[in-house]
Backbone as XML, in Angstrom:
<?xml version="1.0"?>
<chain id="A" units="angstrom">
  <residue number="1" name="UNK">
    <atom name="N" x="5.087" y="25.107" z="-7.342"/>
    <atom name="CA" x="5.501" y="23.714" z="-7.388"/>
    <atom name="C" x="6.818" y="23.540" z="-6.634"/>
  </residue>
  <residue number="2" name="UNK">
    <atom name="N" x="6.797" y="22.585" z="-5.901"/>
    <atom name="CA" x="8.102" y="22.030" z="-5.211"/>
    <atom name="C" x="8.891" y="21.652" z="-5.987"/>
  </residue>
  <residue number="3" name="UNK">
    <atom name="N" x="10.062" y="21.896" z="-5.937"/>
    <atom name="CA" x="11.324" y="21.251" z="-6.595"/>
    <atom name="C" x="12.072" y="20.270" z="-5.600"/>
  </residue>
  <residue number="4" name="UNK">
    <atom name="N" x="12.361" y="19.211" z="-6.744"/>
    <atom name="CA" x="12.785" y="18.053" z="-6.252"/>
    <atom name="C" x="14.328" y="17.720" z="-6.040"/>
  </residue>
  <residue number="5" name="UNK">
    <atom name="N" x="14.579" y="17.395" z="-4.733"/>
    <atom name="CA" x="15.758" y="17.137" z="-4.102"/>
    <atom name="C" x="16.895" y="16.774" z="-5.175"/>
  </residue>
  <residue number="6" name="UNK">
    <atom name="N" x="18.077" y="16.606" z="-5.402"/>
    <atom name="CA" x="19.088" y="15.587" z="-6.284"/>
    <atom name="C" x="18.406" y="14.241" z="-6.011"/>
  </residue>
  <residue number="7" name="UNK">
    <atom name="N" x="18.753" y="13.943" z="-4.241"/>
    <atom name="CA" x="18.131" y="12.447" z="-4.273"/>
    <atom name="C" x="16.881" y="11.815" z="-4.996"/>
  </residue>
  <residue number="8" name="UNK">
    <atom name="N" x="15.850" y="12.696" z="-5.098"/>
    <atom name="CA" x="14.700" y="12.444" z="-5.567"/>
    <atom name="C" x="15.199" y="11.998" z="-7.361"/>
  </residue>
  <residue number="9" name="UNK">
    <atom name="N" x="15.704" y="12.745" z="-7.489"/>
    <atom name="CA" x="15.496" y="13.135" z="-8.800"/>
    <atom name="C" x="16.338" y="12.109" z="-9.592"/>
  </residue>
  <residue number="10" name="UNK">
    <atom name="N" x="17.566" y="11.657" z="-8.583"/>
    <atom name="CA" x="18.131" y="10.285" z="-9.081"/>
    <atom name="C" x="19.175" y="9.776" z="-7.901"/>
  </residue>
  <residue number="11" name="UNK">
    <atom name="N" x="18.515" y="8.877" z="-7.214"/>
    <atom name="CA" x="18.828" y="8.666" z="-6.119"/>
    <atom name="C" x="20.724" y="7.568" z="-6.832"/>
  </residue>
  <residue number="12" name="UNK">
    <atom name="N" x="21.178" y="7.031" z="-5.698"/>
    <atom name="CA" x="21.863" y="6.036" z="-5.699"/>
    <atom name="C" x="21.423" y="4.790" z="-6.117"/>
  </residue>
  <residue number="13" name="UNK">
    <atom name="N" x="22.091" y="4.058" z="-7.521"/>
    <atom name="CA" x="21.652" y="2.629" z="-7.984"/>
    <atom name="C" x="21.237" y="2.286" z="-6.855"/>
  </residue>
  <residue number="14" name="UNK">
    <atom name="N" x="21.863" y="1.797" z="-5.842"/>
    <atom name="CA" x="21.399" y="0.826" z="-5.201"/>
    <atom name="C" x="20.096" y="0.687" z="-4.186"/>
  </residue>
  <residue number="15" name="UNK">
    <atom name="N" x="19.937" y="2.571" z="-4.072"/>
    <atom name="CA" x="18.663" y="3.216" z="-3.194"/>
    <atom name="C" x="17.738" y="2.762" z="-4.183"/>
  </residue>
  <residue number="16" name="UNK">
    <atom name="N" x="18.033" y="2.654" z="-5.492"/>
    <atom name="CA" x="16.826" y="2.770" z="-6.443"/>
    <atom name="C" x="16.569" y="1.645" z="-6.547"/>
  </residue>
  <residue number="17" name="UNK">
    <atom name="N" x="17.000" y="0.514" z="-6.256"/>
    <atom name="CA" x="16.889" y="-0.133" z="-6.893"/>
    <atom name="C" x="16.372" y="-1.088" z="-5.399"/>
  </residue>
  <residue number="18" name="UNK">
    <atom name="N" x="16.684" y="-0.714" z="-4.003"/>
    <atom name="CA" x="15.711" y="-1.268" z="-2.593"/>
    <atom name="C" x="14.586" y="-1.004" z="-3.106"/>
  </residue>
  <residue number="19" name="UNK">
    <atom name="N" x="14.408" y="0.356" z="-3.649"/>
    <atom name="CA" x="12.948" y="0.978" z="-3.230"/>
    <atom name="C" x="11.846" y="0.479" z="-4.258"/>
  </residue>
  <residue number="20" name="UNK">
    <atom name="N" x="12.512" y="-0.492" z="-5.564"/>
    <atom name="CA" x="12.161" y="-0.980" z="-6.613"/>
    <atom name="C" x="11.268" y="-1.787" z="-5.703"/>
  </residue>
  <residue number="21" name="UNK">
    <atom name="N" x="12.467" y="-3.240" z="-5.253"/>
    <atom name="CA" x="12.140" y="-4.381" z="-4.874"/>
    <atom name="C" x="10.935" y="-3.964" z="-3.442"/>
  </residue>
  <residue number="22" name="UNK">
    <atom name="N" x="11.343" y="-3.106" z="-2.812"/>
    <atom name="CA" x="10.265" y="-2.609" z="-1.908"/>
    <atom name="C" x="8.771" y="-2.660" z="-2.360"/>
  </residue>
  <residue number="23" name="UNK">
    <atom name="N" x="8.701" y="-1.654" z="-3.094"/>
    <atom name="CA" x="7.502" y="-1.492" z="-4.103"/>
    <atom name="C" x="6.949" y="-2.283" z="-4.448"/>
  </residue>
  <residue number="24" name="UNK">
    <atom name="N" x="7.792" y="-3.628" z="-5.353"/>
    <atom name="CA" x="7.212" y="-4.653" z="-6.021"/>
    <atom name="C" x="6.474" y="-5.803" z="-4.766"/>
  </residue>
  <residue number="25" name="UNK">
    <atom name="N" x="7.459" y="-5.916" z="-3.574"/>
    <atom name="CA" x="6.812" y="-6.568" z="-2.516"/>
    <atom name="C" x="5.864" y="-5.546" z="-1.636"/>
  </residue>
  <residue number="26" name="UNK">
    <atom name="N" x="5.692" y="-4.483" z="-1.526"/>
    <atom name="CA" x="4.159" y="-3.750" z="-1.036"/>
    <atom name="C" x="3.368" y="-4.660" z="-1.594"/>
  </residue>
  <residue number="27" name="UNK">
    <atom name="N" x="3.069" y="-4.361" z="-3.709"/>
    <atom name="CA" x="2.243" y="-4.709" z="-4.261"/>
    <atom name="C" x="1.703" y="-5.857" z="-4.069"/>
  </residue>
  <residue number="28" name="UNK">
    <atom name="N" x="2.733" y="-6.754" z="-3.947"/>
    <atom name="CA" x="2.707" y="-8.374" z="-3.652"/>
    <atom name="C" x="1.528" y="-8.639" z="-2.272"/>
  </residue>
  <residue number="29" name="UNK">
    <atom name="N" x="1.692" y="-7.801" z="-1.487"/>
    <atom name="CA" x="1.124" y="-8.010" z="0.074"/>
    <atom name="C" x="0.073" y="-7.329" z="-0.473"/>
  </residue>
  <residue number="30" name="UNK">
    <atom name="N" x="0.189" y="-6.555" z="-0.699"/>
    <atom name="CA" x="-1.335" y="-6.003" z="-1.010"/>
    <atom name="C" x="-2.301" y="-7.326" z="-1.842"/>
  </residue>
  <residue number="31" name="UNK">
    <atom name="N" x="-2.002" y="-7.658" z="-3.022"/>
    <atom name="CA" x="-2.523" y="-8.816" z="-3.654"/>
    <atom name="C" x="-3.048" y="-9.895" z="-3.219"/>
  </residue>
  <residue number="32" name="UNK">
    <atom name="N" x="-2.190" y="-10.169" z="-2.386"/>
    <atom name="CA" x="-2.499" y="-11.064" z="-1.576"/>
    <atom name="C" x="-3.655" y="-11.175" z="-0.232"/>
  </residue>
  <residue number="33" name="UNK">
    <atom name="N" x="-3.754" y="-9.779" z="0.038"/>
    <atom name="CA" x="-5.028" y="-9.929" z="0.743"/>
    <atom name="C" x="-5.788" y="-9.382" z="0.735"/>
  </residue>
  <residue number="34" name="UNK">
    <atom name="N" x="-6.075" y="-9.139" z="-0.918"/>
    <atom name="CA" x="-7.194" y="-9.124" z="-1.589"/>
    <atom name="C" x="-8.094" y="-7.658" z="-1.531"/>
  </residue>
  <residue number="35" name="UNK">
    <atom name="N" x="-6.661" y="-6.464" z="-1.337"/>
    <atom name="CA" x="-7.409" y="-5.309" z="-1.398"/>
    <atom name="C" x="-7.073" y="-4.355" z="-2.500"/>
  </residue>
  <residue number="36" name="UNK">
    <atom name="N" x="-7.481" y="-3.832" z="-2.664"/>
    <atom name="CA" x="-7.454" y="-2.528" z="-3.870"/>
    <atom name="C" x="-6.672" y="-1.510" z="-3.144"/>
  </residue>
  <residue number="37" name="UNK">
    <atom name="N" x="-6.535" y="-0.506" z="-4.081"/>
    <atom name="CA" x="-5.523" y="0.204" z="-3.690"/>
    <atom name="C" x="-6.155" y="1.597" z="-3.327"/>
  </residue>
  <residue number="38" name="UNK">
    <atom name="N" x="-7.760" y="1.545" z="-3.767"/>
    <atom name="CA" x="-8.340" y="2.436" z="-2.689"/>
    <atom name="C" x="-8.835" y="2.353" z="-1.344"/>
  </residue>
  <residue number="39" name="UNK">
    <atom name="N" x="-9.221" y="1.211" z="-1.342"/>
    <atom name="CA" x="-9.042" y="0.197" z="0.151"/>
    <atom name="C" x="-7.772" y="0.569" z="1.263"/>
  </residue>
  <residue number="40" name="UNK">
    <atom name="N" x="-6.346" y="0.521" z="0.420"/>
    <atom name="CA" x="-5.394" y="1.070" z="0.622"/>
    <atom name="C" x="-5.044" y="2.165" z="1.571"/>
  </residue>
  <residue number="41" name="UNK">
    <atom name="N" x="-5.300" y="2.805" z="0.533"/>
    <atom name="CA" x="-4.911" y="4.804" z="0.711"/>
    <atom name="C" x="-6.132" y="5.071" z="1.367"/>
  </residue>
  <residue number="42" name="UNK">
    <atom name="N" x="-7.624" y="4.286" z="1.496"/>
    <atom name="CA" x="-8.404" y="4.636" z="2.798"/>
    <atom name="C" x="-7.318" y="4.682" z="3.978"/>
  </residue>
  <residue number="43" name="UNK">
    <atom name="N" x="-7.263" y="3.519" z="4.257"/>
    <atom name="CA" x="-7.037" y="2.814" z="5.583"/>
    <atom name="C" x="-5.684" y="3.331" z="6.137"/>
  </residue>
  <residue number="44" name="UNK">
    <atom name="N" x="-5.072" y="3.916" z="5.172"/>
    <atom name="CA" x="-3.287" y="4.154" z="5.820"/>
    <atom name="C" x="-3.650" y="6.268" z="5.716"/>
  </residue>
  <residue number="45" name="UNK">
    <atom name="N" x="-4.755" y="6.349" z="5.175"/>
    <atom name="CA" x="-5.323" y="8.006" z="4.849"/>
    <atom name="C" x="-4.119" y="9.182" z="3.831"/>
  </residue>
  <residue number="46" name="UNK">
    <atom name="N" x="-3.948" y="8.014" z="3.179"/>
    <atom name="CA" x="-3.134" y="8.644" z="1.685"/>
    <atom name="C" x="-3.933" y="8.321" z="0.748"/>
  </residue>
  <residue number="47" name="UNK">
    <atom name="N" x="-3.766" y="9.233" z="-0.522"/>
    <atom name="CA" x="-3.817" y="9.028" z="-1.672"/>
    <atom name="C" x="-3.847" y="7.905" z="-2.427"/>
  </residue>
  <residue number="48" name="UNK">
    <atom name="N" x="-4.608" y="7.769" z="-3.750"/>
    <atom name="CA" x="-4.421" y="6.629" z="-4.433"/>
    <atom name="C" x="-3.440" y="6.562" z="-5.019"/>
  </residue>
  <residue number="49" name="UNK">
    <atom name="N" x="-3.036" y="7.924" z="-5.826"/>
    <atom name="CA" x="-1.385" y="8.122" z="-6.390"/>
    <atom name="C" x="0.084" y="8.339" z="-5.354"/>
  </residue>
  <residue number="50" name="UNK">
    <atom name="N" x="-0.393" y="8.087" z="-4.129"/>
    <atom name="CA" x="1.054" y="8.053" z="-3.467"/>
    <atom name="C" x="0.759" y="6.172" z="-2.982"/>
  </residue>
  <residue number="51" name="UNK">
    <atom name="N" x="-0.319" y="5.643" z="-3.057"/>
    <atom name="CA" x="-0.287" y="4.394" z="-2.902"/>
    <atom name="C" x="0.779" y="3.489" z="-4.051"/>
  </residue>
  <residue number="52" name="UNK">
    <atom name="N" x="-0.119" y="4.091" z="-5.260"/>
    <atom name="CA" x="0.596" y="3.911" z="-6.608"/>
    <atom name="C" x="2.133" y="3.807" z="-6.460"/>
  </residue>
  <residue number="53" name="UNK">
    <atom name="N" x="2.438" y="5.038" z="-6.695"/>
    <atom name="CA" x="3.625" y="5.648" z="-6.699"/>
    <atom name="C" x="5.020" y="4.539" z="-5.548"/>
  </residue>
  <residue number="54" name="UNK">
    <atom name="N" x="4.363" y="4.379" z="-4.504"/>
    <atom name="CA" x="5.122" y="3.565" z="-3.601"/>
    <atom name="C" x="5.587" y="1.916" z="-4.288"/>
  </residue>
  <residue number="55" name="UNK">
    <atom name="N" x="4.387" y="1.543" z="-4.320"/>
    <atom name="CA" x="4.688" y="0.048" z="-5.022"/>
    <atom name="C" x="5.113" y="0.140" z="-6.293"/>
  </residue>
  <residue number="56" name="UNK">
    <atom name="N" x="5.663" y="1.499" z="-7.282"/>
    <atom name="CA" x="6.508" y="1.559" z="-8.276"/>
    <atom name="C" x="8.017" y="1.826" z="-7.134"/>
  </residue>
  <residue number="57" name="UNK">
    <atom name="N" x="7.984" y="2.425" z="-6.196"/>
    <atom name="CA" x="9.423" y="2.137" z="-5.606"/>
    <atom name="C" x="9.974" y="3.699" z="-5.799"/>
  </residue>
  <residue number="58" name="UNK">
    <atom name="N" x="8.705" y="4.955" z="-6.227"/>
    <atom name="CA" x="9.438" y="5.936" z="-6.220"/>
    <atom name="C" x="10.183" y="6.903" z="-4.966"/>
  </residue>
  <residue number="59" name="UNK">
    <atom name="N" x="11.397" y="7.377" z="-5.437"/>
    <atom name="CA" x="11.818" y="7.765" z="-4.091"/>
    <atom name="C" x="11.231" y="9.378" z="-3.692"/>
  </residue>
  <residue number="60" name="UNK">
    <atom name="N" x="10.549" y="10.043" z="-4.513"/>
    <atom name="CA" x="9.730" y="10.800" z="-4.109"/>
    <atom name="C" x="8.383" y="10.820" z="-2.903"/>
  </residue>
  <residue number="61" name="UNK">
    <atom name="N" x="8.054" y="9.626" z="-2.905"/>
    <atom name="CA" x="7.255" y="9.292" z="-2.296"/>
    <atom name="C" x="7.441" y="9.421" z="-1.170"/>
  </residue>
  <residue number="62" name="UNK">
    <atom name="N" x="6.673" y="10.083" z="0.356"/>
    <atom name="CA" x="6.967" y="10.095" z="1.419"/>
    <atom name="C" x="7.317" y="8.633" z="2.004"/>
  </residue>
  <residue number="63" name="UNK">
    <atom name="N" x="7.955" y="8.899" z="2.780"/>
    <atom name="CA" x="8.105" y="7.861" z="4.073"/>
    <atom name="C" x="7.619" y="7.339" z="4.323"/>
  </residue>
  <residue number="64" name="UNK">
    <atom name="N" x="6.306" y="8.331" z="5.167"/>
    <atom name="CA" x="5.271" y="7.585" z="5.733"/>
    <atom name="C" x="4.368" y="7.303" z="5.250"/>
  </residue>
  <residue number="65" name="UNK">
    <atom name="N" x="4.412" y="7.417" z="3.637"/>
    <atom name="CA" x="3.479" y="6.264" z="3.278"/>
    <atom name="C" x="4.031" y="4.926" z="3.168"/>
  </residue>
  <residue number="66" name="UNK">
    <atom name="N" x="5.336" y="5.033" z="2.720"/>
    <atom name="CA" x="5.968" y="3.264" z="2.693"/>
    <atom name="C" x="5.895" y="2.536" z="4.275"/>
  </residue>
  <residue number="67" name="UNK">
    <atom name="N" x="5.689" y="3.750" z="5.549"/>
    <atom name="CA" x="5.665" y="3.099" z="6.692"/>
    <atom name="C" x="4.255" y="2.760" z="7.323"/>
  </residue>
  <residue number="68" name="UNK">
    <atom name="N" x="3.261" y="3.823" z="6.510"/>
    <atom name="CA" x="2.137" y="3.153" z="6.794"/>
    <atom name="C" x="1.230" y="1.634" z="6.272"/>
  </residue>
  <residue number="69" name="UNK">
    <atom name="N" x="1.927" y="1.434" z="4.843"/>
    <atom name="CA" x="2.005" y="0.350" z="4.315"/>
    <atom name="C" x="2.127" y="-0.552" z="4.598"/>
  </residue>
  <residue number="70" name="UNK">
    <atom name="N" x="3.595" y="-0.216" z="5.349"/>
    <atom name="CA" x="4.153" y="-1.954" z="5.772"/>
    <atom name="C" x="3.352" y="-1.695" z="7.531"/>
  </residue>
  <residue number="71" name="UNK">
    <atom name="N" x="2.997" y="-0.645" z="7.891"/>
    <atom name="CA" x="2.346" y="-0.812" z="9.282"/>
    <atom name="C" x="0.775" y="-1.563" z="8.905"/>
  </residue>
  <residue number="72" name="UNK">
    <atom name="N" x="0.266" y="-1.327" z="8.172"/>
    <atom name="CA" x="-1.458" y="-1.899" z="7.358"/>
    <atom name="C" x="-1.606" y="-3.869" z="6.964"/>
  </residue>
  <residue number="73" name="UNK">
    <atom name="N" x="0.317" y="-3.939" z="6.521"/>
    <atom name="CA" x="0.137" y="-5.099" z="6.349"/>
    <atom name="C" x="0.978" y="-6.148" z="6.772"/>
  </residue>
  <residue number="74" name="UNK">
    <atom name="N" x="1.475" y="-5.282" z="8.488"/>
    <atom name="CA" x="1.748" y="-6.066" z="9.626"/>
    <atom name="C" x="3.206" y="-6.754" z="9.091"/>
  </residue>
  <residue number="75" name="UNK">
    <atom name="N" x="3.939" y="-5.572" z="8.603"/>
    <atom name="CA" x="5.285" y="-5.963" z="8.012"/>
    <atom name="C" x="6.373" y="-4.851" z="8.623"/>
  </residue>
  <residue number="76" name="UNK">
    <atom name="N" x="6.155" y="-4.466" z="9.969"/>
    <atom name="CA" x="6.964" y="-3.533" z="10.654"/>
    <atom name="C" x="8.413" y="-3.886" z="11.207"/>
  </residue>
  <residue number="77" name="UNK">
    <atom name="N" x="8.044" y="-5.198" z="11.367"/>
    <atom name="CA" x="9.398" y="-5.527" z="12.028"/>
    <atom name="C" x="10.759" y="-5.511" z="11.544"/>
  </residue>
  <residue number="78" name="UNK">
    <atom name="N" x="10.972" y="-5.518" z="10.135"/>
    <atom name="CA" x="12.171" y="-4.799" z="9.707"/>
    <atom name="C" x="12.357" y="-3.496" z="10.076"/>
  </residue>
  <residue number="79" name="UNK">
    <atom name="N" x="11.516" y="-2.923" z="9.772"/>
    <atom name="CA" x="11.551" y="-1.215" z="9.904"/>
    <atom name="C" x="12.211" y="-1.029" z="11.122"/>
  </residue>
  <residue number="80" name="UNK">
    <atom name="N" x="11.864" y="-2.076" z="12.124"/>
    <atom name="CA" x="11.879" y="-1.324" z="13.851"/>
    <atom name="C" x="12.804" y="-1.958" z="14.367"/>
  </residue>
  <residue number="81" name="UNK">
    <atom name="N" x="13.591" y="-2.662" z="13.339"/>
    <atom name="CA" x="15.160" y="-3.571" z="13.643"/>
    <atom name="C" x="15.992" y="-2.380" z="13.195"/>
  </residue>
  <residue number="82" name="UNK">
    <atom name="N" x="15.745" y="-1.804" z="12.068"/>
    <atom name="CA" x="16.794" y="-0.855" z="11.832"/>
    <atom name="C" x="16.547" y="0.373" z="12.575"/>
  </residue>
  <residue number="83" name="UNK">
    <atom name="N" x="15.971" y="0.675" z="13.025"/>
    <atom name="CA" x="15.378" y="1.748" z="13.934"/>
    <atom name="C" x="16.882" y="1.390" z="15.399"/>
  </residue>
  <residue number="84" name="UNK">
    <atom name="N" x="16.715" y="0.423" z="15.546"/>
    <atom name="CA" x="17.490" y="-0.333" z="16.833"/>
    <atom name="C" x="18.982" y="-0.265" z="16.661"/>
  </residue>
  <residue number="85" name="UNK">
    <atom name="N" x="19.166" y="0.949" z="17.792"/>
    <atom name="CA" x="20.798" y="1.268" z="17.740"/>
    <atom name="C" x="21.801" y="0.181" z="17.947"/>
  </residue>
  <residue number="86" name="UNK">
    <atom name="N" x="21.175" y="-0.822" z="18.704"/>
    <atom name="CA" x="22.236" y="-2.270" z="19.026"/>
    <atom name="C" x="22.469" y="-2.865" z="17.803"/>
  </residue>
  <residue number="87" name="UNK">
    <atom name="N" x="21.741" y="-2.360" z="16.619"/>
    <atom name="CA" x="22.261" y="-3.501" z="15.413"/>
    <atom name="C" x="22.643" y="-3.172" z="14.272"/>
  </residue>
  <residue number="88" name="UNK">
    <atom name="N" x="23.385" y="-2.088" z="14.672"/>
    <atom name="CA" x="23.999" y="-0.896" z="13.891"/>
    <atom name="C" x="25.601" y="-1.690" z="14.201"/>
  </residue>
  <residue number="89" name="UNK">
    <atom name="N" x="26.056" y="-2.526" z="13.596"/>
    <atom name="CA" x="27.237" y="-3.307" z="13.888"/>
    <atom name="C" x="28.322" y="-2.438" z="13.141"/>
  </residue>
  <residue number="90" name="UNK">
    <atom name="N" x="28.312" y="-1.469" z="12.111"/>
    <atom name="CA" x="29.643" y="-1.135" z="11.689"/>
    <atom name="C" x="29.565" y="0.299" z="12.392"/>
  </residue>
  <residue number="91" name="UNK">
    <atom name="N" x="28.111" y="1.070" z="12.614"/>
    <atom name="CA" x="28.067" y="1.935" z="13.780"/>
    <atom name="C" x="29.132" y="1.796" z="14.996"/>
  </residue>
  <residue number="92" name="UNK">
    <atom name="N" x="28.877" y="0.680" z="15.598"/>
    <atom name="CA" x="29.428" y="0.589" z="17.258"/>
    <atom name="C" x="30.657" y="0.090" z="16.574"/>
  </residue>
  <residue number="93" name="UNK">
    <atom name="N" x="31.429" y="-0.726" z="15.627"/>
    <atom name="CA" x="32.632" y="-0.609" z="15.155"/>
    <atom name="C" x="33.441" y="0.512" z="15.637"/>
  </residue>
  <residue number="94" name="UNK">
    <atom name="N" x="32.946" y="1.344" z="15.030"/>
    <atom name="CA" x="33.293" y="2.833" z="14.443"/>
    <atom name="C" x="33.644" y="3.554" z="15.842"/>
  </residue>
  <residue number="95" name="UNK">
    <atom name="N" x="32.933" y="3.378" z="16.640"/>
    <atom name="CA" x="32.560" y="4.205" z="18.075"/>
    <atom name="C" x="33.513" y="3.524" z="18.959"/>
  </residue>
  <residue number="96" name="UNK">
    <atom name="N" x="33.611" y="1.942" z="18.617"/>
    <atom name="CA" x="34.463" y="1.330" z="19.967"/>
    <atom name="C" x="36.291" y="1.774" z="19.577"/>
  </residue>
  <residue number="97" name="UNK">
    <atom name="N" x="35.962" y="2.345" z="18.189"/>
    <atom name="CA" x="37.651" y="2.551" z="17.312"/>
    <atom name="C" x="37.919" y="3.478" z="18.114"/>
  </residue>
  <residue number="98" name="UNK">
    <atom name="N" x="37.063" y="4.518" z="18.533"/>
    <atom name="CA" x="37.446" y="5.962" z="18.837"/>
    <atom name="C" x="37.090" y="5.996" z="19.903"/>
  </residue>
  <residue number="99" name="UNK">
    <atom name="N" x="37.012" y="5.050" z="21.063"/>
    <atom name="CA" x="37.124" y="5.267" z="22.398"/>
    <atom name="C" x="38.410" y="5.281" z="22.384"/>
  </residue>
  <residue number="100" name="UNK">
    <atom name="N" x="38.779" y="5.724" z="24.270"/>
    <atom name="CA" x="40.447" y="6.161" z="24.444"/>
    <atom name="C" x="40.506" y="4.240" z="25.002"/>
  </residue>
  <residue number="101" name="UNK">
    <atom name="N" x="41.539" y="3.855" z="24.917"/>
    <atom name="CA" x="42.092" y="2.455" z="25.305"/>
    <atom name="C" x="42.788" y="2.465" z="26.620"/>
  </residue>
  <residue number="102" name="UNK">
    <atom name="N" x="43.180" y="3.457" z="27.093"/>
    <atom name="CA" x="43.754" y="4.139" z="28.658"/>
    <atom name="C" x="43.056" y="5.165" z="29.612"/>
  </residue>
  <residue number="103" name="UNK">
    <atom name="N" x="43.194" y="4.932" z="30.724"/>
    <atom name="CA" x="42.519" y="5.827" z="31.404"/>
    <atom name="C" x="43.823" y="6.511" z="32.008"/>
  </residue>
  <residue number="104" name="UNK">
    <atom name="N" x="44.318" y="7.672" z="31.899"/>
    <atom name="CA" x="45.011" y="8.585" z="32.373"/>
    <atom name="C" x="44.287" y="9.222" z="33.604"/>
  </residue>
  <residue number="105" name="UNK">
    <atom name="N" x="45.501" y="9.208" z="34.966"/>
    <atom name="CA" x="45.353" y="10.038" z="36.099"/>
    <atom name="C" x="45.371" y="11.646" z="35.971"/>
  </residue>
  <residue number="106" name="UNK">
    <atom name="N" x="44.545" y="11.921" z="36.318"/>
    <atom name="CA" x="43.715" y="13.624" z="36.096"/>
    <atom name="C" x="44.239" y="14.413" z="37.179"/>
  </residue>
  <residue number="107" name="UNK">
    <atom name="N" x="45.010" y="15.156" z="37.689"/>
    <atom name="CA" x="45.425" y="15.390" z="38.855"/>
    <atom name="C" x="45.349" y="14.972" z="39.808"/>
  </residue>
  <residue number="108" name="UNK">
    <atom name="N" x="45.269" y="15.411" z="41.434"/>
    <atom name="CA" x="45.088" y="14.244" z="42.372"/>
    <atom name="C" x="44.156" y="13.759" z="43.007"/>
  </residue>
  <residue number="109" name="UNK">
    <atom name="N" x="44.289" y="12.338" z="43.071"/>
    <atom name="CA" x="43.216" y="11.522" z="43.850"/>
    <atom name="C" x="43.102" y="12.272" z="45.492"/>
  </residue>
  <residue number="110" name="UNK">
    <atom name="N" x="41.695" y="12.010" z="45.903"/>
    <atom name="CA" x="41.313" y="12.607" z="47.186"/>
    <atom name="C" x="40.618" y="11.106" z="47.352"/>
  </residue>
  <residue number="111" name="UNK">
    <atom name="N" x="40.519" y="10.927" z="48.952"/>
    <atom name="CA" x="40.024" y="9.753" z="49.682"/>
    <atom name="C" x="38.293" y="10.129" z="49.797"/>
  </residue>
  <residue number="112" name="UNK">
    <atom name="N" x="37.435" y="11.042" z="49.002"/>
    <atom name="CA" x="36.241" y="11.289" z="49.582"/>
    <atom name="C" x="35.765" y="9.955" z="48.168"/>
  </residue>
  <residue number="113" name="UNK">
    <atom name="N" x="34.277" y="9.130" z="48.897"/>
    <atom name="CA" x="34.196" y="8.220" z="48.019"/>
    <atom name="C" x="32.558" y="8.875" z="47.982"/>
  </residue>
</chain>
């Protein structure tokens, strides 16, 4: 048997508590168009208990089942915003802090262009 990560085992309130509201809106989309949850785990080629397991919001649950999910019910486009290095705003913060603000002369200039 695999043993389970710290994170797994009790992630951060606030991780726990995305992956809640995550879960509860899978279920929601799923409901809504009117499929079962073996219908489900056909079509995305997981399990019925990692289908389960997701729309409870567990953080055990792979990835790619929460990404095949939201890929099944045409709900990617968050996913592939955060994926997107341009919108990583306290990222490039961070990066434009620790560029140099001067360009210092490096020994000597030569006329070859």
């Amino acid at each position: 048997m695999v043993a389970l990560n710290k994170l797994q085992k009790a992630p951060p309130y606030p991780v726990e508590q995305a992956l809640k509201r995550l879960g509860e809106n899978l279920r929601t989309a799923r409901i809504r168009r009117a499929m079962t949850v073996e219908d489900v785990a056909g079509r995305i080629g997981a399990g019925r208990r990692a289908v389960m397991d997701a729309e409870k919001g567990k953080a055990s649950t792979g990835m790619v089942v929460y990404a095949g999910l939201l890929w099944l019910y045409d709900l990617l486009q968050p996913l592939e915003d955060l994926a997107d290095p341009s919108k990583d705003k306290e990222g490039l913060s961070l990066q434009s802090a620790r560029e140099r603000k001067r360009v210092r002369k490096r020994g000597r200039l030569d006329n070859d262009f």
